[in-house]
N, C-alpha and C positions, 0 to 999 in steps of 0.2 A: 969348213963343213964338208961330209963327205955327203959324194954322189947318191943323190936320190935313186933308188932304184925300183925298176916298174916291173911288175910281173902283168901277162898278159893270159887269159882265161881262155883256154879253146876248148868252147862244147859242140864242136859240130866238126863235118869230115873238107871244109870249103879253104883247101889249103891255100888259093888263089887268096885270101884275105887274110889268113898267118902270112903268107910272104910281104905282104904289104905293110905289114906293123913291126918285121921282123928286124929290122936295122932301127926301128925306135925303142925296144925295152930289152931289158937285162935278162928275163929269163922267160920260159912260158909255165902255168898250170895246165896238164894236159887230164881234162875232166873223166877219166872212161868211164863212170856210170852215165855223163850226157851224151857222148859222142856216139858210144854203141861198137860194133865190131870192128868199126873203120880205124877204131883209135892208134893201133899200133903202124897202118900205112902212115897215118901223122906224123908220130910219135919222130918214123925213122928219118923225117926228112926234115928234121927243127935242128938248125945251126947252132942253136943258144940251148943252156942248160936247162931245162926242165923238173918239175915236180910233177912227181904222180901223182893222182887224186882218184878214187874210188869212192865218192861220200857213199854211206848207205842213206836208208829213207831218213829214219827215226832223226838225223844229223842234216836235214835238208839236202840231201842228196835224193836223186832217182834209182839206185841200184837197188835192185828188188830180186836178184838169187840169194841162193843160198851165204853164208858168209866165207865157207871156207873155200869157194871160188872167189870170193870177191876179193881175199888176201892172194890166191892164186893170181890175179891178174897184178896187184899191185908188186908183189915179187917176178913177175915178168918185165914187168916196166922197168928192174933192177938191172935184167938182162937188156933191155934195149937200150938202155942207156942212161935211166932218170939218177941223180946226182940226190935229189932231196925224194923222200914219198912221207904223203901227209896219215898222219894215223890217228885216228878221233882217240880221243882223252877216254871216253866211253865205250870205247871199241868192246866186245869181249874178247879175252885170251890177250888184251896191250901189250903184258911184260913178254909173251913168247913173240906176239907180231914184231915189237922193237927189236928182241935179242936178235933175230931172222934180218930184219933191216938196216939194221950197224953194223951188219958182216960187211956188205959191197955199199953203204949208199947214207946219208945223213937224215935221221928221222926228225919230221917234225912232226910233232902233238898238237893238236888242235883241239879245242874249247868253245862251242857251239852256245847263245840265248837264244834264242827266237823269240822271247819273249818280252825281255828287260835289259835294264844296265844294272847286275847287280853293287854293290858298294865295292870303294875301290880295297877295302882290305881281305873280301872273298875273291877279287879278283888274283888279286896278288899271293892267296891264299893256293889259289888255283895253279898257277904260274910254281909256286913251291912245288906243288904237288907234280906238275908236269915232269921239271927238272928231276925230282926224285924217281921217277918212273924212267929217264934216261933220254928224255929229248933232247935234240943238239938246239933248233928251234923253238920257242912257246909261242905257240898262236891262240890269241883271246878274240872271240866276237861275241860281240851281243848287238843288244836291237835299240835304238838310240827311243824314247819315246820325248825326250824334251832334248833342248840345246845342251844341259848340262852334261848329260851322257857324255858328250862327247870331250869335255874336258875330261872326267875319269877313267877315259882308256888311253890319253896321251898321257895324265898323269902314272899311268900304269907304266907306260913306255919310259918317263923319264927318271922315275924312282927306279928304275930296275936297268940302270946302264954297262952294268958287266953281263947282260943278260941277252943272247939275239932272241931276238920277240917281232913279232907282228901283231899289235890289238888296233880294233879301231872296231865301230859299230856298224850296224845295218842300217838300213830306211831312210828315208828323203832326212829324215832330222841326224840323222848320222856323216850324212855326206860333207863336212869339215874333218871327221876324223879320217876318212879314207885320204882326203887330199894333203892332209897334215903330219900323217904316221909318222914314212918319213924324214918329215924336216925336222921331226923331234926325237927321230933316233928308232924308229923300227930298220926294221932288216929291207924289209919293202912291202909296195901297196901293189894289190890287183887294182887292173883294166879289162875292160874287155874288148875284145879283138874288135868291133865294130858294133854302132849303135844296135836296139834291138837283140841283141847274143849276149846279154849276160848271163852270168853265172850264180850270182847272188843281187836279194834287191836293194839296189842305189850305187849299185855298179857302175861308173863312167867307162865310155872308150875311151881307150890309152890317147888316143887324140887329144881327145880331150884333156885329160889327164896334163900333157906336153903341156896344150897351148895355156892351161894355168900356172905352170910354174913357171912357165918363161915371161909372163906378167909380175912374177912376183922378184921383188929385187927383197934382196936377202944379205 
């Protein structure tokens, strides 16, 4: 089975608590619509690869300027060094943001419910659609409202295995797909850097995160 891998969420400037998760996960999300100005002193001092992220509002993000500063920032991130930047499925202007961020950097697409789990052949529909738009990554979230949710975003992950993908769901009732992505074959799952600091809800710290898989014998 290949190595679980943990991406770690930093919304805040408290590099004192990135250093401390920073020899337990594989990469960081580094949030610059939550973190705010500070984000680029972060940014340069992360040993592990990183993803840039700019969510706007509308995508559950905080970035509330304009949009074509907020693509300004996420092509800066390109310059300092981010490997992956995340670019909402919804974005306006996707097909020029991606052309712009497969010059220097791996785009991933992301796919935002807040609402629902829709069925798993819209999801997979979605995932189509991603790739066609030029994603290296497809990232699928929705919002778990029963247990079942959460089998249909791991079945999303395991029918689609030539695919690098991240799905898994939101909300206390989604938190098996977070812990489970990937042992069933995602790319990898967020943590957040420390209890209280997450970045999405049902978020675990990466602590946590650890001390469940090393319970689990596989």
């Amino acid at each position: 089975m290949k190595k679980l891998k943990l991406c770690a969420s930093i919304i805040n400037t408290d590099l004192e608590a990135v250093k401390e998760v920073e020899s337990l996960v594989d990469l960081f999300e580094v949030r610059i619509d939550l973190i705010g100005d500070g984000w680029t002193e972060i940014a340069r001092q992360l040993k592990k690869p990183w993803i840039a992220c700019n969510r706007m509002v509308e995508e559950g993000g905080k970035w509330n300027g304009n949009e074509a500063r907020r693509i300004e920032r996420l092509l800066q991130a390109i310059e300092l060094g981010a490997e992956i930047v995340d670019i909402e499925y919804n974005a306006k202007n996707v097909d020029n943001i991606i052309h712009f961020v497969k010059k220097r950097a791996s785009c991933l697409l992301s796919f935002h419910d807040f609402q629902k789990t829709p069925s798993l052949d819209t999801l997979k529909q979605i995932v189509q659609n991603e790739l066609k738009a030029g994603a290296d990554i497809c990232k699928v979230v929705t919002t778990a409202q029963k247990f079942e949710d959460n089998l249909t975003v791991m079945k999303l992950i395991t029918e689609s295995p030539k695919t690098r993908m991240i799905a898994f769901a939101m909300g206390p009732q989604g938190l098996i797909s977070r812990v489970m992505a990937p042992m069933v074959g995602a790319d990898f799952t967020y943590g957040a850097v420390e209890r209280g600091k997450e970045s999405a809800p049902g978020q675990l710290p990466v602590t946590e995160m650890l001390k469940i898989y090393e319970m689990i014998v596989i």
